[in-house]
C-alpha positions in Angstrom: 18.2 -23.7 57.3 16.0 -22.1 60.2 15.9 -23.5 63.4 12.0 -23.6 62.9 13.0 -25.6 59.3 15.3 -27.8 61.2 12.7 -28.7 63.8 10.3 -30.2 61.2 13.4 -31.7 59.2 14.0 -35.6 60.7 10.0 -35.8 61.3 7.1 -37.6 60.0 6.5 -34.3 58.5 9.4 -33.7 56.2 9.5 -37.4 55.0 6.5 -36.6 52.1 3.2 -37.7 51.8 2.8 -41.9 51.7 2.7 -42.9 48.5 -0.3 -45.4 47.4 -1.6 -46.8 44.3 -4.4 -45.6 42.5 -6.0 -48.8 43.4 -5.4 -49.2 47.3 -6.8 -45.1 47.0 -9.8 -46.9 46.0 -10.0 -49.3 48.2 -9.4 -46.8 50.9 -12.2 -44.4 49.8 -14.6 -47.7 49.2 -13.8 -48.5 52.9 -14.5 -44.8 54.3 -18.1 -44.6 52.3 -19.0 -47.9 54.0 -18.2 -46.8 56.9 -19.9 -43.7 56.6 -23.4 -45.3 56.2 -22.6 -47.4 58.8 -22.2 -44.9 61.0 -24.4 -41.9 59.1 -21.8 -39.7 58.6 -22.7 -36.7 55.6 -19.8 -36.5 54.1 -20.9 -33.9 51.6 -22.4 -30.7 52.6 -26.0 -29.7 51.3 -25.9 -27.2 48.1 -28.0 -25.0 50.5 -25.3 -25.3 53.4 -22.5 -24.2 51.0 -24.1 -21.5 49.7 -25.2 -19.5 52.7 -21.0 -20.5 54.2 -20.3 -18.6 50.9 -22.4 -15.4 51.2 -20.7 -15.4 54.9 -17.4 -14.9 53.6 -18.2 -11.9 51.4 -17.5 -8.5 52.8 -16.1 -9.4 56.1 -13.3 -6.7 56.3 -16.5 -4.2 55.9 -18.4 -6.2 58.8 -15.4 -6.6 61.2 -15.0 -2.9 61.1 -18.9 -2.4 62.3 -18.6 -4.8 64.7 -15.5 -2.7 66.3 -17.8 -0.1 68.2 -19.7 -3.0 70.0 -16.8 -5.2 70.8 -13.5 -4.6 73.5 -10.9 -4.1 71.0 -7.9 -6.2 71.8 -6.0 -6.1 68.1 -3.0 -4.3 70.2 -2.5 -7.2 72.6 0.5 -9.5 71.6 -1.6 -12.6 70.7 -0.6 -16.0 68.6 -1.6 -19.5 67.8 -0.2 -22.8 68.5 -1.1 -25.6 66.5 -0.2 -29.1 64.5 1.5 -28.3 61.2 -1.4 -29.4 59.3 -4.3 -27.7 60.7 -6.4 -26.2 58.4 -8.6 -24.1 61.0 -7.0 -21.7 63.9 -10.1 -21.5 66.6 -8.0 -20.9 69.6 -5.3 -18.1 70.3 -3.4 -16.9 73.2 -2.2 -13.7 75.3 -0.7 -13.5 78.6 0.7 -10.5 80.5 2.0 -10.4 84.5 1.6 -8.2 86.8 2.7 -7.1 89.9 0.4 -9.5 92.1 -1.3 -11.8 89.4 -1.5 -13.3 85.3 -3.8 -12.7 83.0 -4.7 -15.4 80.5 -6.7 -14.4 77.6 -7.8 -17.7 75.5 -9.6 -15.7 72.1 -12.1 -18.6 70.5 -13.2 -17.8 66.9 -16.5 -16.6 67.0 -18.2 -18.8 65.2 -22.0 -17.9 66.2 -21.7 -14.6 64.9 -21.9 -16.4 61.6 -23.6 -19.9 62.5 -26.5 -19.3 64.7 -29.9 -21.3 65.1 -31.3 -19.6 62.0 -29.4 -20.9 59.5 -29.1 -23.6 57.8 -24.9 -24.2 58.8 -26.4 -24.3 62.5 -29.1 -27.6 61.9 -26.0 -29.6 59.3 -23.9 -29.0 62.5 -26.0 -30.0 65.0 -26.6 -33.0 61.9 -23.1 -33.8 62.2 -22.1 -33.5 65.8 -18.2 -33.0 65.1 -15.5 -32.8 62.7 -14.2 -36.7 62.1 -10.7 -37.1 61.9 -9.5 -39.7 60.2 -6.0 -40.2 59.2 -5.5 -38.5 55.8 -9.0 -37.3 55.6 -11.4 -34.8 57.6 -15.4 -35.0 57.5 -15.9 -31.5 58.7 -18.6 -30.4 61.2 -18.5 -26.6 59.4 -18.2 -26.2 55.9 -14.6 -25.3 55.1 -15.3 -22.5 52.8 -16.3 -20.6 56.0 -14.0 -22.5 59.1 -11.0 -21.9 57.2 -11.5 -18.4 56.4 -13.3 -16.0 58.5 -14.2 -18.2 61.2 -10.2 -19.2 61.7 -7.7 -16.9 63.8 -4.9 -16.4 60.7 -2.6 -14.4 61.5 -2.1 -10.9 60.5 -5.8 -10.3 59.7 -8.8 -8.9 61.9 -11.3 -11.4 63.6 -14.1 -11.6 65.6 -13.7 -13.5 68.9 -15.1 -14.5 71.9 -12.1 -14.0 74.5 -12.3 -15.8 78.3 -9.9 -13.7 80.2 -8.5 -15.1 83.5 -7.1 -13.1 86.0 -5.2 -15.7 88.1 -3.7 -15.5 91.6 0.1 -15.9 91.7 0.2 -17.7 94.1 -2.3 -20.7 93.9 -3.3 -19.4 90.1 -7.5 -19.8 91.2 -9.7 -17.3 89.4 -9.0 -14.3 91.1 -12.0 -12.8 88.2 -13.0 -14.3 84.9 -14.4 -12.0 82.2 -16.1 -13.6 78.7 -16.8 -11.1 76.1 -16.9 -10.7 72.8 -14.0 -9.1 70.7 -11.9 -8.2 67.8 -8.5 -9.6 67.8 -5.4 -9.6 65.7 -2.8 -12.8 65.5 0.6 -12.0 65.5 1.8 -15.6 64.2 0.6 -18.6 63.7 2.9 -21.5 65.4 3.5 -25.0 64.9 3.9 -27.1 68.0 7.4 -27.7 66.7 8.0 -23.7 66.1 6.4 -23.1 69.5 9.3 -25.6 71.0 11.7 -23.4 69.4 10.8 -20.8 70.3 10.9 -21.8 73.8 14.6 -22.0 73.5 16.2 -19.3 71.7 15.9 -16.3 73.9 16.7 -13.8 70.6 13.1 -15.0 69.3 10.1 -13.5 68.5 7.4 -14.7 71.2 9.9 -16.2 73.2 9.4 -14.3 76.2 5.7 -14.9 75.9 5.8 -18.3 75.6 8.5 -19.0 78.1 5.8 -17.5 80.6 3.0 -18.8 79.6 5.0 -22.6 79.9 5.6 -21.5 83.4 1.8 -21.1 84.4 1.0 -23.7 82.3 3.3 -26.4 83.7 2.0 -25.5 87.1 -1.3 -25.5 86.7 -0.2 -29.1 84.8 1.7 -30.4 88.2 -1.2 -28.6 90.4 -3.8 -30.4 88.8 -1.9 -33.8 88.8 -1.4 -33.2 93.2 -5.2 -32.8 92.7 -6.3 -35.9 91.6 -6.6 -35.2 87.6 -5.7 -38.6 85.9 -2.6 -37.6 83.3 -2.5 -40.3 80.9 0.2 -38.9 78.8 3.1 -38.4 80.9 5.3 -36.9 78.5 3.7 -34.0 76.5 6.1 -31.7 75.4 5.8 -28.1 76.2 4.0 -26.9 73.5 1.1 -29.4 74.0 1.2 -28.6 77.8 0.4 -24.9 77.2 -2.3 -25.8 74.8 -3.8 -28.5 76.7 -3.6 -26.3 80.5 -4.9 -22.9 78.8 -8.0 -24.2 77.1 -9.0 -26.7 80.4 -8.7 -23.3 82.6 -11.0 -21.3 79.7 -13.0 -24.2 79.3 -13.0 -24.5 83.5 -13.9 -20.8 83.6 -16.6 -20.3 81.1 -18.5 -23.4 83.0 -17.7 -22.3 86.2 -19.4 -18.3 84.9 -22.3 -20.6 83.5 -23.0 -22.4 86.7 -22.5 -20.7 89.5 -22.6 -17.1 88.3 -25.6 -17.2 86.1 -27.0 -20.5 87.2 -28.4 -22.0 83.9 -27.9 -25.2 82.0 -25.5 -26.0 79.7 -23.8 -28.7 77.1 -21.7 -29.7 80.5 -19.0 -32.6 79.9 -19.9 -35.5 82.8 -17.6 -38.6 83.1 -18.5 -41.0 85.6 -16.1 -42.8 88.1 -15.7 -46.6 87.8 -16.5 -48.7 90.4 -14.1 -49.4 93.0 -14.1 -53.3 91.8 -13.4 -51.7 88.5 -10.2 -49.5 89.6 -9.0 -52.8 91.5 -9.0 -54.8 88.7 -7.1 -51.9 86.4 -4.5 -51.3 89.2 -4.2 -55.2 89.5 -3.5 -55.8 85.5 -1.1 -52.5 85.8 0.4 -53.9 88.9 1.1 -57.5 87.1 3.4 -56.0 84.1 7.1 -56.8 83.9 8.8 -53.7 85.3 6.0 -52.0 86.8 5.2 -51.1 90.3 2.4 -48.8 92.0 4.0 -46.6 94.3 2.6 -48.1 98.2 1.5 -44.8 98.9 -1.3 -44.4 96.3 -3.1 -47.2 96.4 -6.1 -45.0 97.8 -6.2 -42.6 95.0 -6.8 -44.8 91.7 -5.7 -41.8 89.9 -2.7 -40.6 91.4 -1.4 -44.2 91.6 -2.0 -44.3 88.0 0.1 -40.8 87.5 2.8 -42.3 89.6 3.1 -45.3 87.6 3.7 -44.1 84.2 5.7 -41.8 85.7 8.0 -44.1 86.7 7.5 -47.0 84.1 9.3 -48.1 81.1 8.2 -47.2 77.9 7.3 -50.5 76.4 4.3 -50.8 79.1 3.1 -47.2 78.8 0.1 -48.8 75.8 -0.6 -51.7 78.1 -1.3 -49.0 81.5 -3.3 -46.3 79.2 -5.2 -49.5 77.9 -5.8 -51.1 82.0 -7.3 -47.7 82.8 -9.5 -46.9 79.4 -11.4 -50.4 79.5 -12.6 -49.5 82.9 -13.8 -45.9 82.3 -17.3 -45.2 81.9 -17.7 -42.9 78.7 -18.1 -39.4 79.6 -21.2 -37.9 77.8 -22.5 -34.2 77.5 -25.2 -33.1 79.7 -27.9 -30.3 80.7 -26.2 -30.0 84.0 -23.2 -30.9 85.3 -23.5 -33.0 88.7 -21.6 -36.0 88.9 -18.3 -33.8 87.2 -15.4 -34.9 85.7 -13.9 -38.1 87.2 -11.0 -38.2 85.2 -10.0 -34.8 85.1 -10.9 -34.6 89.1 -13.1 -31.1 88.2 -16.5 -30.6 90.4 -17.3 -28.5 86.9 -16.8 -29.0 83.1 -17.6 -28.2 79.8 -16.5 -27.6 76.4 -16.1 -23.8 74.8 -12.7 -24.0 72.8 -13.3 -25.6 69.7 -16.5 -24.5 67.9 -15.3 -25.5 64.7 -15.0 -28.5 65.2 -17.6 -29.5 68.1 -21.4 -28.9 68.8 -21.1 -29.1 72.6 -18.5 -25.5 72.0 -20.6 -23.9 69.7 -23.8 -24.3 71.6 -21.9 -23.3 74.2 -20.9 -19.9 72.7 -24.6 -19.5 72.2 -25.9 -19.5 75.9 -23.0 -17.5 76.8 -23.9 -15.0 74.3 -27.8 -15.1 75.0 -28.0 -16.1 78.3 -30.5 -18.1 77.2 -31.0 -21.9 76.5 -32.0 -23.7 73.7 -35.5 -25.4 74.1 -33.9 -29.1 72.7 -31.1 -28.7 74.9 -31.4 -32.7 76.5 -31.8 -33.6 72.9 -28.5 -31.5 71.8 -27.0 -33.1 74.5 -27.9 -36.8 73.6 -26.7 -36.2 69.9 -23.2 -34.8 70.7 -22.6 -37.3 72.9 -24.1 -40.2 70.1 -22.0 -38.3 67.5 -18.4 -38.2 69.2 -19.1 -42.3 70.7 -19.7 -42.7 66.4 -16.8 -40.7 65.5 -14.6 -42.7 68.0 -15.5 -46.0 66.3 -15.5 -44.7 63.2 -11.9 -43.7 63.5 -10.9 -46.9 64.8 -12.4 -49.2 62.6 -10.6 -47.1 59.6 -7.1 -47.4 61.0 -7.7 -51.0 61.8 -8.2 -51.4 58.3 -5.3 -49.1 56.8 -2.9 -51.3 59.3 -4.7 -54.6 57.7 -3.2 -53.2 54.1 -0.1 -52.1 55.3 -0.1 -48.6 56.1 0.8 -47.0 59.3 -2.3 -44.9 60.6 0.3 -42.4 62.5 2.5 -41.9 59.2 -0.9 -41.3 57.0 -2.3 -38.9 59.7 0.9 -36.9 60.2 1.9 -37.1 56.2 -2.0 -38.1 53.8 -1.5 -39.5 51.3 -0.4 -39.0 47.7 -2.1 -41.1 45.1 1.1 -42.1 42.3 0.4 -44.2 39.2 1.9 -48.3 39.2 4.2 -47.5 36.6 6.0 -44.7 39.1 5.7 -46.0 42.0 7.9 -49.0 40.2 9.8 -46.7 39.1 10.9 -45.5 42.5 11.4 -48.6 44.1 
């Protein structure tokens, strides 16, 4: 067995898909069409919409190669993904070189406006939809599949277009030393799990190992840096693969807003979460302060945030729910807007917005547009409005459903990490 088959042997993701009667799969699709009205989630795509995704997978080595001229060429850098075991779509893939007195982190989004742009008919289904909805077992896509999971996705081993943010950072305090967005053509080397990525983090003979092993380094620094500054980390113990991930698409996301802002000076789908009150954050560090076996650190007290860090740092398992929970009722929702004053309270940036995930998010793939025009769309307060409408419907969406998978016995976290697998009564007897 391989060490990257013995990684997902012993997890949720070896065990199978859960097993379910053709009648609870009923019930369970009953229960996500009612909540799609509810909420107004399309499920199905237009015939229209999945026509014109069609047409824009034909001929794309042919179009890849014209696009080479106009585009910086980067299908020589050593470049890879890193992603759940399940994902269907790759948008986001990494590079990372040092040199003598700096890094440079390239984050390579899939370019999805080259094929989704405001005069198509994928473009107003999108802006329709909002986002992808994930629900466990089953995905209500913001792009029609057909096209996310084939030319729009960074597979490995195959040309694609990109738009890449490259960083070059400062060794010693890793700020933007310069930050360059372009469009490009890259190639993936591999495609990772999170799990494969781990390994791969500890066997020095392996392929990517001495890539990832550096990019960990940065990342986990610019993870403890932006902890010392203030940025509330609720999860406490990502592992390492996450922690890349998560620091290398906040610094692209950080830079292309940053570029938008200050460089060019225009609006954009910014990301704005409000601070709560000071009452507020008294009465969350008073609740977290009251558990059995918990204790804010004296010294924080000031700094809601970092006394919130500390804590989970420091506290038992068991009471890790009940301190996320403390700190989530108190939070204002943080909602897309045309500019960005206010920033990002929990995350402690002056600056933020969303550019990574275009597949999956309207905010990224309007995003993608201004950067590429330099220009705004007229309905941008509007645009702005429905994303944030959209992701608040999503959220409860998503809730409500694995409220109601847990009500007929089935563990949300097993059906997300495993679906499902429909078996006739007679079988399932069978096996029991």
């Amino acid at each position: 067995m391989s060490n990257d088959a013995q990684a997902e042997a012993g997890t949720a993701d070896a065990q199978g898909p859960v097993e379910v009667s053709e009648d609870l799969a009923r019930h369970l699709e009953n229960k996500r069409e009612e909540l799609f009205e509810k909420f107004e989630l399309r499920d199905e795509f237009p015939a229209e919409v999945l026509e014109e995704a069609e047409a824009r997978t034909e001929g794309v080595t042919d179009e890849i190669s014209d696009e080479i001229d106009e585009r910086k060429d980067l299908r020589d850098l050593t470049t890879w993904t890193t992603d759940p075991i399940d994902a269907q779509d790759f948008d986001d893939a990494l590079s990372i070189e040092e040199r003598e007195d700096e890094y440079v982190l390239w984050v390579h989004i899939a370019d999805v406006t080259h094929y989704v742009n405001p005069d198509t008919a994928m473009w107003d289904e999108a802006v329709e939809r909002g986002n992808t909805v994930y629900l466990p077992g089953y995905t209500v896509h913001m792009l029609p599949p057909v096209l996310a999971e084939t030319v729009c996705s960074l597979v490995a081993n195959e040309d694609r277009l990109a738009h890449t943010v490259e960083m070059h950072l400062d060794k010693e305090n890793l700020s933007y030393e310069n930050i360059e967005i372009y469009k490009s053509v890259i190639q993936s080397d591999e495609r990772l799990t999170y799990s494969q990525a781990e390994n791969r983090l500890e066997d020095p003979e392996a392929d990517l190992h001495e890539e990832n092993k550096l990019v960990y380094e940065v990342a986990n620094r610019m993870h403890e840096q932006r902890k010392e500054d203030g940025s509330l980390v609720l999860n406490p113990s990502r592992d390492r693969a996450h922690t890349i991930i998560e620091e290398c698409m906040l610094k692209a996301n950080k830079a292309v807003t940053h570029e938008l802002m200050w460089n060019r000076g225009v609006e954009a789908m910014y990301r704005v979460h409000p601070q709560p009150s000071p009452d507020e954050w008294s009465e969350a560090l008073r609740e977290i302060q009251d558990l059995d076996g918990v204790s804010i650190p004296g010294d924080t007290w000031d700094d809601p945030r970092k006394a919130v860090n500390a804590t989970l740092e420091e506290a038992p398992g068991r009471q890790l729910d009940k301190i996320q929970w403390a700190v989530m009722k108190v939070m204002p929702r943080a909602k897309y807007m045309n500019d960005p004053f206010g920033g990002h309270h929990a995350l402690n940036f002056e600056i933020y917005g969303h550019f990574t995930s275009p597949i999956r998010r309207l905010s990224d793939l309007i995003n993608h547009w201004i950067v590429y025009q330099n220009d705004v769309p007229e309905n941008l307060i509007e645009l702005c409005d429905r994303a944030s409408d959209k992701q608040k419907d999503a959220e409860q969406c998503e809730r409500e459903y694995k409220n109601f998978l847990q009500e007929v016995g089935l563990d949300p976290m097993a059906v997300n990490n495993r679906g499902i697998e429909v078996v006739d009564e007679s079988e399932a007897e069978k096996t029991l």
